[in-house]
N, C-alpha and C positions, 0 to 999 in steps of 0.2 A: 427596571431591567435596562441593561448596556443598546445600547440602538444597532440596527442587523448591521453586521459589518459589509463593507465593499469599497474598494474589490475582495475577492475570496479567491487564494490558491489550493485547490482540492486536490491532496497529493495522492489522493487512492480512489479512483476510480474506476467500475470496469466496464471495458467494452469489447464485443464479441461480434462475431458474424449472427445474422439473423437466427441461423439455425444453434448457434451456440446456445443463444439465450433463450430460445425456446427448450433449449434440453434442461437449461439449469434452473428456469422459471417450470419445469415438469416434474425435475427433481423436488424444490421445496413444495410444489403441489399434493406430493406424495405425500412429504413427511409433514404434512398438516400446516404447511404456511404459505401463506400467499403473497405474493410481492406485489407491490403495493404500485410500484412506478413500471408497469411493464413496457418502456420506452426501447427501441433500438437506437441504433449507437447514433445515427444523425442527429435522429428527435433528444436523447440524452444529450447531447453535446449543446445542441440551441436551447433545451430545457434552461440546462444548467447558464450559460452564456446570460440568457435573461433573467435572471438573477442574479447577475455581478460577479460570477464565478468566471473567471480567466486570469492566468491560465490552465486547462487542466491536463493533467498527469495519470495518465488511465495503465491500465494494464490486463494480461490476460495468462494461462497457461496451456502448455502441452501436458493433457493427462495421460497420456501414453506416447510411447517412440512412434516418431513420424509424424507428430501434430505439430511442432515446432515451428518449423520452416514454413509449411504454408499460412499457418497463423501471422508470424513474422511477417510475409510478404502482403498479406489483410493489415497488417498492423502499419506497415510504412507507406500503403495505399493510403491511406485515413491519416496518418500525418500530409501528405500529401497534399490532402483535401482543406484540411484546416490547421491555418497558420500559428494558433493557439493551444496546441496540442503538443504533451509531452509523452512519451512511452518507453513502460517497463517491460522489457523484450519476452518472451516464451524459452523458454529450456529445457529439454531433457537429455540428462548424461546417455540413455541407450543409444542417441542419433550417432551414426559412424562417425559424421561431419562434425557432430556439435560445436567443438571446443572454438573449431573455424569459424564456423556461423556466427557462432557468440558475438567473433571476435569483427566480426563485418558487423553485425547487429549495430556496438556500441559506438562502434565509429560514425555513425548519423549521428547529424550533428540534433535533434532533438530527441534521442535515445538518451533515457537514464541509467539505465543500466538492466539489471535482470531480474525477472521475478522466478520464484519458486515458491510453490504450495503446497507444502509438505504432505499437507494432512491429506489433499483430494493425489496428488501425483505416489502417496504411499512411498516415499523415501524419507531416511533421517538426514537430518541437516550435515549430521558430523561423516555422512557419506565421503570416502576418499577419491570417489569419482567426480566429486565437485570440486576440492583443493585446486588442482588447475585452474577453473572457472575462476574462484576467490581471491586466487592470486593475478590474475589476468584483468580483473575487474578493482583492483587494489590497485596495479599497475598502469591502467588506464585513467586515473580520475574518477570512474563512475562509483554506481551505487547498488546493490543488491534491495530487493521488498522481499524477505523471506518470512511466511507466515510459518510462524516458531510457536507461537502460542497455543494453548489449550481452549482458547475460547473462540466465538461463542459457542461450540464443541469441539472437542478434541478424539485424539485416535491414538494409539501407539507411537505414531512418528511426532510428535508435537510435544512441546513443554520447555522448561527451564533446562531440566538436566541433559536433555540433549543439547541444547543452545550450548551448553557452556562447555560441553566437546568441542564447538567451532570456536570459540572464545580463548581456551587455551591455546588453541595454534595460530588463532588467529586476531590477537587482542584489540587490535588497532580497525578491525573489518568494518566498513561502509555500509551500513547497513539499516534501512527503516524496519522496524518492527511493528506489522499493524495492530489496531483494536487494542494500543497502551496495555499490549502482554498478555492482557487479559485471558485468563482468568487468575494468572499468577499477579498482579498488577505490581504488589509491594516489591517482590521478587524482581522483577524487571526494570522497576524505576531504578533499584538498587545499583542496577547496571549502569548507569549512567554515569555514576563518580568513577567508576576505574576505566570507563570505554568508551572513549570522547565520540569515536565512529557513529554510536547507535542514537538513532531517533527515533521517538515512537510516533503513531499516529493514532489520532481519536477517531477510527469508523468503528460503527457498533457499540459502542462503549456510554454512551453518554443520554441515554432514554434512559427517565428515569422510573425506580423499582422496576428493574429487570434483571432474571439471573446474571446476566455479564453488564451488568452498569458499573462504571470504575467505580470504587470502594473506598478510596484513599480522600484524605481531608485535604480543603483546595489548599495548604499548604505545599502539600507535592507539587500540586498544578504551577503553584507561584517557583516554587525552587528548580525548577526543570523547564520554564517558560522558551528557555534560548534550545529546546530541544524536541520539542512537541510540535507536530506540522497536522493542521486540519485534514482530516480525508472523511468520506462522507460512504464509503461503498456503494456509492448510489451507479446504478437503478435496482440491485438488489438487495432492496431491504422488505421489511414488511411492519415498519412502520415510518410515517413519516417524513421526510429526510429533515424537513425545519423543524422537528420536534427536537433533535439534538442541539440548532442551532442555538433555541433556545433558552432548552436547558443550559445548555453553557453561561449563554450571555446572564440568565437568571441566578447563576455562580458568585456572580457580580464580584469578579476579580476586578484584577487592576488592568487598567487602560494597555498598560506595555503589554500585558498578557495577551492579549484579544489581537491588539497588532503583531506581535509576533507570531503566533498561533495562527491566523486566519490570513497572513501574506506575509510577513519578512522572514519569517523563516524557512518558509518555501520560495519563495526569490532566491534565498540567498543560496541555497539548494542547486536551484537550476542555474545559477550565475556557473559555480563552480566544478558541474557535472555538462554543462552545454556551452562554453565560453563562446563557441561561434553559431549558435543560433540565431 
């Protein structure tokens, strides 16, 4: 096996107010799982720092109108606090303000751009109340994290066929795709030759024999290397988080692969969405 890499850019993280994550660590209690790293965002952050991981790239959402803004204003406290911290801003089109906020959001200088969560916020991607957002976020340099995928569950607003409503109008969009598509995997890498914009990220994806483990032979892995950025969804996971590392490294790709995967092509990311960080 490849030796743990480090440094590590963790471009999908999430971090929440105390009580956030008690709602979402109460939610998977429900539904029969239990998360494994039940850290708040400090402890998360120094978890993660002592193990080679900086810098990280977190994010969160508004699941209803009126979460945004105060989340935002938690979220650029905690950049604030630590100098190695990147963030994918909160959104929701109901907010009267939004489009403005956005647009204050992304102009911090270590703001990536915006996340959306389709599945938990119950909006389709190809919503025409985000077009504004898409073009505004195209027009600033930044980057969208819209989870478009079906995995590792999906809902009505989630999948390929919706993605490719935003795709048509929007070919060239900024945008990471987390958990490598998953569960559509083949379907999504496919994106890649005509949509230079799209990056995927490995959170969730990569434990192995489990229903959403990537599927595809590391052939993919190797042809898509200059497009794939590490993300770990940690602290909510309910296994492991170096169980994926593993696995990977256990892939026993090539050298370039593991380097650009696990930091150059998240540098190269934040170089171009934060120039003055």
């Amino acid at each position: 096996m490849k030796p743990n890499p480090s440094p590590i850019v963790d471009f999908h993280v999430h971090l929440f107010p105390d009580k956030g994550f008690d709602a979402i660590w109460s939610f998977f209690a429900a539904a029969g799982m239990d998360v494994l790293h039940k850290y708040y965002s400090g402890q998360c952050i120094e978890y993660l720092n002592k193990r080679g991981v900086s810098p990280i790239v977190f994010s969160n959402y508004a699941h209803k109108k009126g979460v945004a803004e105060p989340m935002n204003e938690w979220n650029i406290n905690l950049l604030e606090q630590f100098p190695d911290l990147y963030c994918f801003a909160a959104y929701h089109p109901d907010d009267s303000n939004a489009l403005e906020y956005a647009e204050e959001m992304i102009a911090h200088p270590r703001v990536v751009g915006i996340k959306m969560h389709f599945q938990v916020q119950r909006l389709y991607p190809h919503d025409r109340r985000l077009f504004p957002l898409y073009e505004m976020v195209i027009e600033r340099g930044k980057r969208l994290l819209l989870h478009v995928g079906n995995g590792p569950q999906g809902n009505e607003f989630v999948g390929l066929t919706h993605f490719r409503k935003v795709l048509d109008r929007f070919p060239d969009l900024p945008v990471n795709v987390p958990h490598m598509g998953g569960l559509e995997f083949r379907q999504f890498m496919d994106l890649l030759d005509d949509h230079p914009g799209i990056y995927l990220d490995t959170a969730y994806s990569f434990w192995p024999d489990m229903p959403f483990t990537f599927n595809l032979g590391p052939e993919y892995l190797e042809r898509y290397r200059d497009r794939i950025l590490y993300g770990s969804d940690f602290p909510n996971v309910i296994l492991p988080r170096e169980g994926e590392i593993d696995y990977l490294l256990g892939l026993d790709l090539s050298d370039d692969f593991y380097d650009k995967v696990f930091y150059a092509n998240g540098m190269r990311l934040l170089a171009e969405t934060c120039p003055s960080a």
